[in-house]
N, C-alpha and C positions, 0 to 999 in steps of 0.2 A: 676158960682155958684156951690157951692159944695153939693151935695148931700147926701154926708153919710161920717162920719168920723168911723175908726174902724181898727184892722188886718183884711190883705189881707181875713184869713179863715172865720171873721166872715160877712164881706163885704161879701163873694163866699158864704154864708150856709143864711144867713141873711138875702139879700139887702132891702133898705127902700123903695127904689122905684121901679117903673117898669123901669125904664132908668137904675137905677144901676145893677136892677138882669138882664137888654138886654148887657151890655156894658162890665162887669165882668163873663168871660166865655157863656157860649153855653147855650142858653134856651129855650126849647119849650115853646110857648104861646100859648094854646089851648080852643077856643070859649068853652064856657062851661054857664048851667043855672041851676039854684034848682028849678026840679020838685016837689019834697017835701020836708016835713020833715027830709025824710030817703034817697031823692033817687037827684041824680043828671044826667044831658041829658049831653050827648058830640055825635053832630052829632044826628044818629040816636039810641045811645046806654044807658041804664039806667044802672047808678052805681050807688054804694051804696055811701052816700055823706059823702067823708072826711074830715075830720079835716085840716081849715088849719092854719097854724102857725102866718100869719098876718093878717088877717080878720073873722069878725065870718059873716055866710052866712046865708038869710032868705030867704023864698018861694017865686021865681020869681024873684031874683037876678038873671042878668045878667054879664059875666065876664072871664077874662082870667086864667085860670089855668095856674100856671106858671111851669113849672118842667125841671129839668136837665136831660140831655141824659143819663145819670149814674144811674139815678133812676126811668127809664124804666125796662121792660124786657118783654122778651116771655113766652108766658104761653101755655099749651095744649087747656085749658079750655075755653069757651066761655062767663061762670060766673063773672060777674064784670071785663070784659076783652072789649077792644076795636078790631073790627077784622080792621084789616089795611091790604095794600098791599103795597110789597115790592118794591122798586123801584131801589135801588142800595145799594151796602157797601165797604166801603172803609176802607184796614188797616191801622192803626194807630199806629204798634207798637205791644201794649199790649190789645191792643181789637179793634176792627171793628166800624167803627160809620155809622149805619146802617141809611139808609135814606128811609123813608115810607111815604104813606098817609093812610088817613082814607077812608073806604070803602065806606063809606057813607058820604060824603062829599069832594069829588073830587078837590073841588076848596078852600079849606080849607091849608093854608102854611103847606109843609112837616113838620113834625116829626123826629127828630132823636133821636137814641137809640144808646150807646154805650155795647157794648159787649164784655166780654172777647176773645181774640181769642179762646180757648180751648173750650167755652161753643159752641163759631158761627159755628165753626168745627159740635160739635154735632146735631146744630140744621139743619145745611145746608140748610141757608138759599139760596133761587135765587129769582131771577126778575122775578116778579107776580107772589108772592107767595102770599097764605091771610094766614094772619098767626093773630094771638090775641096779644093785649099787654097791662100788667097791671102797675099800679102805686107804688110806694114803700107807704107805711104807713106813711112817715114820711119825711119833706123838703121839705113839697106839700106850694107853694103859691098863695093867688091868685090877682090881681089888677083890678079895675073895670073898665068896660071898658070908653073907652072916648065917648062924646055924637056924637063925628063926627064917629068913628066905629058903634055903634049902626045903626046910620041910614044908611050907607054905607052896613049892615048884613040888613036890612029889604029889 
């Protein structure tokens, strides 16, 4: 069955589904709910609730935040930031794909964050650090979850 027809970039910036944004490159998928109007839960953390490009979200959606390792990053700030702890990183070349979990949510599938090497240098990151990580503004997706995850999360 085909899923999406399209260029590789728009397929990679895009996908239709949750099977083509898992299948085409590297994706976090992160349990996520809208607390409110304004504000959305990841874990134990309230952010402010974004915008996303294939779905519009209402109060008490439940659902997977989909984002690429590329449009992560580390922040100093605790403000609309997720704190996570560091687990490993690995180079890649042209940046580090930094492997984390959420602080608050243990059991929750790793995260990865890709890093330039020159920025990783600065941050010097190590294993069991808690360090914060925010979202980019933009090429945020999200897919709702299926009824067998839901009850699987209760």
């Amino acid at each position: 069955m085909i899923e999406q027809v399209g260029t590789p970039q728009e397929v990679y910036e895009k996908p239709a589904t949750r099977f083509v944004a898992d299948f085409v490159g590297s994706m976090n998928f992160i349990e996520a709910s809208v607390a409110s109007t304004t504000s959305l839960r990841i874990a134990e953390s309230m952010l402010s609730l974004p915008t996303l490009e294939n779905m519009t979200l209402e109060q008490g959606d439940i659902f997977d935040l989909a984002v690429r390792p590329e449009s992560l990053k580390f922040v100093e700030h605790a403000a609309n930031a997720i704190p996570v702890k560091v687990l490993a990183k690995e180079f890649q070349g042209a940046f580090y794909r930094v492997e984390v979990m959420m602080q608050h949510a243990p059991t929750a599938a790793p995260i990865y964050i890709d890093v330039p090497v020159k920025h990783a240098n600065e941050l010097r990151l190590r294993r069991n650090d808690i360090r914060y990580v925010e979202f980019s503004e933009s090429g945020l997706l999200g897919y709702r979850r299926e009824k067998s995850q839901l009850k699987a999360a209760a």
